[in-house]
C-alpha positions as CSV (number, residue, x, y, z in Angstrom):
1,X,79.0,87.4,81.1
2,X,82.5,88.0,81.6
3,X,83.7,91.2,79.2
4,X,87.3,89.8,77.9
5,X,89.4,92.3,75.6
6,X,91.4,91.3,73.0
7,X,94.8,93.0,73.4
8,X,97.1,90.9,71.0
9,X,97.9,87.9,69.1
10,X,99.0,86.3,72.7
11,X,97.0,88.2,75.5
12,X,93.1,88.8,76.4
13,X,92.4,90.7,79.6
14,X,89.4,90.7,82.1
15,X,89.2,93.6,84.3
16,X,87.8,93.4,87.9
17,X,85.5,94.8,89.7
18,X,87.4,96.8,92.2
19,X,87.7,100.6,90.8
20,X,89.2,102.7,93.1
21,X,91.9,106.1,93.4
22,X,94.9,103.5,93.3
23,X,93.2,101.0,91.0
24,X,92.0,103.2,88.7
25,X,88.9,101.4,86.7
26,X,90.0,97.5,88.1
27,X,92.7,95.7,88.0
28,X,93.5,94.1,84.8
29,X,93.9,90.4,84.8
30,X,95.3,88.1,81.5
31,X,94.9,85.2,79.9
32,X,98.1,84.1,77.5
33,X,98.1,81.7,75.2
34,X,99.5,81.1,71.4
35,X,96.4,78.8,71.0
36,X,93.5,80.8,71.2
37,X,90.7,80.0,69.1
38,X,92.7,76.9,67.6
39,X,92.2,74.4,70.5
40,X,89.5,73.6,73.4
41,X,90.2,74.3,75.6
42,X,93.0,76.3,74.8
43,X,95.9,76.1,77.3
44,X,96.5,79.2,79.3
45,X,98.8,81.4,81.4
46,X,96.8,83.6,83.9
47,X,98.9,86.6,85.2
48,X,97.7,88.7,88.4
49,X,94.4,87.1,89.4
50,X,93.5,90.3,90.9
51,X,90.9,90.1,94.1
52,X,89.0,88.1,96.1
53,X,86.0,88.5,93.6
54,X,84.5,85.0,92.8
55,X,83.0,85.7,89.4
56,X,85.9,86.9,88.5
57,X,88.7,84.6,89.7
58,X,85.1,81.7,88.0
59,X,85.8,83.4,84.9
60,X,89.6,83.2,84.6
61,X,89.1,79.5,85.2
62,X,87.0,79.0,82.6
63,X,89.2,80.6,80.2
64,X,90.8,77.6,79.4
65,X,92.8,75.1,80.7
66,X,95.4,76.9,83.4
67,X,98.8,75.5,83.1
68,X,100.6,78.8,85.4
69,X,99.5,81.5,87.1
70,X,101.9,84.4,87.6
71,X,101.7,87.9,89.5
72,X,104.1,90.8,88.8
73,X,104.1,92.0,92.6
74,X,103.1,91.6,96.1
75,X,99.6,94.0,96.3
76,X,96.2,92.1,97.5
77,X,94.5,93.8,94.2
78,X,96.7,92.0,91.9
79,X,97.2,88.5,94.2
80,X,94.6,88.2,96.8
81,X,92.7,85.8,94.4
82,X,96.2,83.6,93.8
83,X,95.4,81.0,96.4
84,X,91.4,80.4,95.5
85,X,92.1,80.6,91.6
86,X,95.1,77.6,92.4
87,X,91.8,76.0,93.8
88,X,89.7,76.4,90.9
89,X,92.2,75.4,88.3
90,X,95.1,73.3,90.4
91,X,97.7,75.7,88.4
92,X,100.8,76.2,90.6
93,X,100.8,80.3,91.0
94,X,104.6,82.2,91.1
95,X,105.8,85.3,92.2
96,X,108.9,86.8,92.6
97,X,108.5,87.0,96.7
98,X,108.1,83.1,98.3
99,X,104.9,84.5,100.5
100,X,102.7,84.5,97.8
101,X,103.9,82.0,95.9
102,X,101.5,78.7,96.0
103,X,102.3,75.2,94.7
104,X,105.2,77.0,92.7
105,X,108.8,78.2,92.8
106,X,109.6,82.3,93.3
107,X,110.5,83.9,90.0
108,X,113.9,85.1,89.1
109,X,115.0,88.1,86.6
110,X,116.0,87.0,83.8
111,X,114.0,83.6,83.8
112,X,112.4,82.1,80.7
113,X,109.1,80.0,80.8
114,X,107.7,78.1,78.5
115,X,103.9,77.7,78.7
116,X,100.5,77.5,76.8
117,X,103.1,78.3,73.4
118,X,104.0,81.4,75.0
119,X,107.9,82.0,76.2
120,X,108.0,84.5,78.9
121,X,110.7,86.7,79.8
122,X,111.0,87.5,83.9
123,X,112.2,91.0,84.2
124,X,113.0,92.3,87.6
125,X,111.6,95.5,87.9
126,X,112.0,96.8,91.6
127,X,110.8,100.3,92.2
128,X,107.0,100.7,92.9
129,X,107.7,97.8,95.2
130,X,110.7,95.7,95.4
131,X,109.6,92.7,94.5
132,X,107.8,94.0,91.2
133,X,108.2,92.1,88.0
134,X,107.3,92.8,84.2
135,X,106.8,90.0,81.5
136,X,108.3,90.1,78.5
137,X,106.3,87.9,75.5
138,X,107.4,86.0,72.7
139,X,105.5,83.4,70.8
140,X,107.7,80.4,70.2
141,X,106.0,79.8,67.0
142,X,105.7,83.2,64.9
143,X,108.6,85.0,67.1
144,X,108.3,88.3,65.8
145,X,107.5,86.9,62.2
146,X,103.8,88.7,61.9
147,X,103.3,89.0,65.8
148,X,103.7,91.7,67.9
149,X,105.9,92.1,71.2
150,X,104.3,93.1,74.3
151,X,105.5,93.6,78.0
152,X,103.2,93.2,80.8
153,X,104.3,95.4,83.3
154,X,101.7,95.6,86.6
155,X,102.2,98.7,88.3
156,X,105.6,99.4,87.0
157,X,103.9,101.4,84.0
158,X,100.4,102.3,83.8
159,X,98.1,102.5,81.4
160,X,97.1,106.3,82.7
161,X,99.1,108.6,85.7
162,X,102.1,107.7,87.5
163,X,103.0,105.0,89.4
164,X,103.1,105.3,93.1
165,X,106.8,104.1,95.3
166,X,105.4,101.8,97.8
167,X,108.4,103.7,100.1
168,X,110.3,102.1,102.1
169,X,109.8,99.0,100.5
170,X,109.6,100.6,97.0
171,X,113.1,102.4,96.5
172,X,113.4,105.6,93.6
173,X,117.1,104.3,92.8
174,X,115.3,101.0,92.3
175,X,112.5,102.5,89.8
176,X,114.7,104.8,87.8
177,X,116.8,101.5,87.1
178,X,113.7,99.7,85.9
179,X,112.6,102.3,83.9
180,X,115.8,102.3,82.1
181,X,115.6,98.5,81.2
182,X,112.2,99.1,80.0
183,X,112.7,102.3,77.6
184,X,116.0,99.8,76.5
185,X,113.8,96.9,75.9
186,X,110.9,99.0,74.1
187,X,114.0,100.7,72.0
188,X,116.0,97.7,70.5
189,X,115.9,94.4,72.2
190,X,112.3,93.5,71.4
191,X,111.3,96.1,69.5
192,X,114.2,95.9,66.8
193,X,113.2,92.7,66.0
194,X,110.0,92.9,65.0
195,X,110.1,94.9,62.0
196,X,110.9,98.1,63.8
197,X,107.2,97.7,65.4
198,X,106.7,99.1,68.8
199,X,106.9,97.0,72.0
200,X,103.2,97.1,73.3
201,X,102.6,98.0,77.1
202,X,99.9,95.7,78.9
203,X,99.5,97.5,82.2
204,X,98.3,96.1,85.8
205,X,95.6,99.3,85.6
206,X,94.2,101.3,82.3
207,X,94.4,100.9,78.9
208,X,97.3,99.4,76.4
209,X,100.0,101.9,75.5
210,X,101.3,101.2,72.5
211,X,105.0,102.2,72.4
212,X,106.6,101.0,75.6
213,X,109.9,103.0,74.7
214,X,108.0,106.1,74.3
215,X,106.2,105.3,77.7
216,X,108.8,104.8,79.6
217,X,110.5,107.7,78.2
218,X,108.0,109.8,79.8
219,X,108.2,108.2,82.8
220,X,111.5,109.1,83.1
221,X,111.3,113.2,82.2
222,X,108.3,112.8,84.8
223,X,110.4,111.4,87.6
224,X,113.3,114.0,86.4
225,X,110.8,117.2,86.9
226,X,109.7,115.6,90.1
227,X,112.7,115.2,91.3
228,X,113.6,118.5,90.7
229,X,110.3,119.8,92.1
230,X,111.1,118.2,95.5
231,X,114.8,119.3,95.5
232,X,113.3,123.1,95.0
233,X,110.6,122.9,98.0
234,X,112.9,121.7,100.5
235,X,115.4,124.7,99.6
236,X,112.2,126.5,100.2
237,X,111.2,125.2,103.5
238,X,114.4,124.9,104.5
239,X,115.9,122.3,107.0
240,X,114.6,119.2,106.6
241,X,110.9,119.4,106.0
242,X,108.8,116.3,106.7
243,X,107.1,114.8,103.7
244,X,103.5,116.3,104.5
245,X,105.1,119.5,104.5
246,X,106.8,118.7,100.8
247,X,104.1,117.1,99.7
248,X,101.7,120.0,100.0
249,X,103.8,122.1,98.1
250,X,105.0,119.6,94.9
251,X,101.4,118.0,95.0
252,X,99.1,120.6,96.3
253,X,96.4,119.8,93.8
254,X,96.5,116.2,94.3
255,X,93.1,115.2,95.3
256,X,93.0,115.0,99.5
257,X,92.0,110.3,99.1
258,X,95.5,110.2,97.1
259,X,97.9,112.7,99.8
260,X,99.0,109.6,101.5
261,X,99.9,107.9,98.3
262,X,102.0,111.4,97.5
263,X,103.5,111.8,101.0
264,X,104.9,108.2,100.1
265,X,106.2,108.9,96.9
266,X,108.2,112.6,98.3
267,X,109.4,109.9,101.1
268,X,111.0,107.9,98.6
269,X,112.2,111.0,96.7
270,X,113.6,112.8,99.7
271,X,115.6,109.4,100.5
272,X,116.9,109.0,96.9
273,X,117.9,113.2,97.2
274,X,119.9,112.2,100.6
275,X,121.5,109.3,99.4
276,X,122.6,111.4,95.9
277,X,123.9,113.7,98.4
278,X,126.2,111.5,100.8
279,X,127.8,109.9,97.9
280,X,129.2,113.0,96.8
């Protein structure tokens, strides 16, 4: 039996099977709707299918009846169930890059959609890969009148860690951007219109945050010290030290199955310290 979570007034999640260093305990798929438990079946929005896991992808179908199914970026754990749950259900899926798009448009920043009672915000997002998107939700019937705002945000924000820069396709200029419209969004947009309550964080991996402001705050002092971390080792090493070499001294005790994904993020650090460099 399929173990849904509750995680707000407009969202369920289903995690899949697939735990792993980058995936943490699964994936975390969702079901959106402003008509659960008052209709049967209850239209839905499913956002990132996740993998190829039947029982999974079976259980997301049954949810309800699929109107949309959107993915916040281009990574096989969060689409390479798209095209068989578009089988299942015969719901167009969306994404902000055209290849995985199916039956459906590419998504735009700044896009509204109206589905299953839910309006959806598109945020572009680029960073950990530059086609990442985060989902703003409203419900068209409450607004913020007794409900509570939430962002789904993929791999942009986790629910635990620190998101990895899919370098060179992910871009640090990109992220730090993102994270700026998010710790706006959590601060006022949303948030300041619902009572002063926090803007909740529904994350592609781990649990809800509940404060996306605060969140993404501490993103940002992370990057920051990071940042300044790198800057230090290569005045260290001198020259121009490959990543592996920075790597080992900025993330040393990072566990030896999660190097690459460090080497990867000091590549997209070095190229965001060169660039900050040449435009002075």
């Amino acid at each position: 039996m399929a173990d849904w979570q509750r995680t707000g007034p407009l969202s369920r999640t289903l995690r899949a099977a697939n735990p792993g260093p980058m995936t943490l305990d699964g994936t975390n798929s969702y079901v959106l709707s402003a008509f659960f438990g008052s209709a049967s079946p209850a239209p839905v929005v499913v956002v990132d299918p996740g993998p190829l896991i039947e029982a999974h992808l079976e259980a997301l179908a049954a949810a309800g009846t699929v109107e949309l199914i959107l993915v916040t970026h281009r990574h096989a754990d969060h689409t390479e169930g798209s095209a068989r749950l578009r089988e299942l259900t015969g719901a167009p899926v969306r994404a902000a890059h055209p290849d995985f798009c199916h039956g459906g448009a590419p998504l735009r920043g700044g896009e509204l959609i109206r589905a299953a009672g839910v309006e959806i915000e598109v945020l572009a997002t680029p960073g950990h890969t530059s086609d990442s998107v985060c989902f703003a939700l409203l419900d068209l019937d409450l607004k913020h009148d007794g409900g509570t705002s939430q962002v789904l945000t993929g791999d942009t924000v986790l629910g635990q860690g620190s998101t990895v820069l899919d370098y060179p396709d992910g871009r640090l200029a990109d992220y730090l951007d993102s994270l700026e419209t998010l710790h706006v969004l959590g601060g006022g947009v949303l948030g300041g219109t619902a009572g002063g309550r926090p803007v909740a964080v529904l994350p592609g991996h781990g649990p809800v945050l509940p404060d996306l402001a605060a969140i993404a705050a501490a993103y940002q002092a992370h990057r920051r010290e990071r940042l300044a971390q790198v800057r230090a080792a290569v005045e260290h090493l001198g020259g121009e030290p490959s990543a592996g070499a920075v790597a080992a001294v900025v993330y040393g005790d990072v566990p030896a199955n999660l190097q690459g994904a460090a080497q990867l993020s000091v590549q997209a650090q070095l190229d965001y310290l060169r660039g900050a460099t040449s435009a002075r």
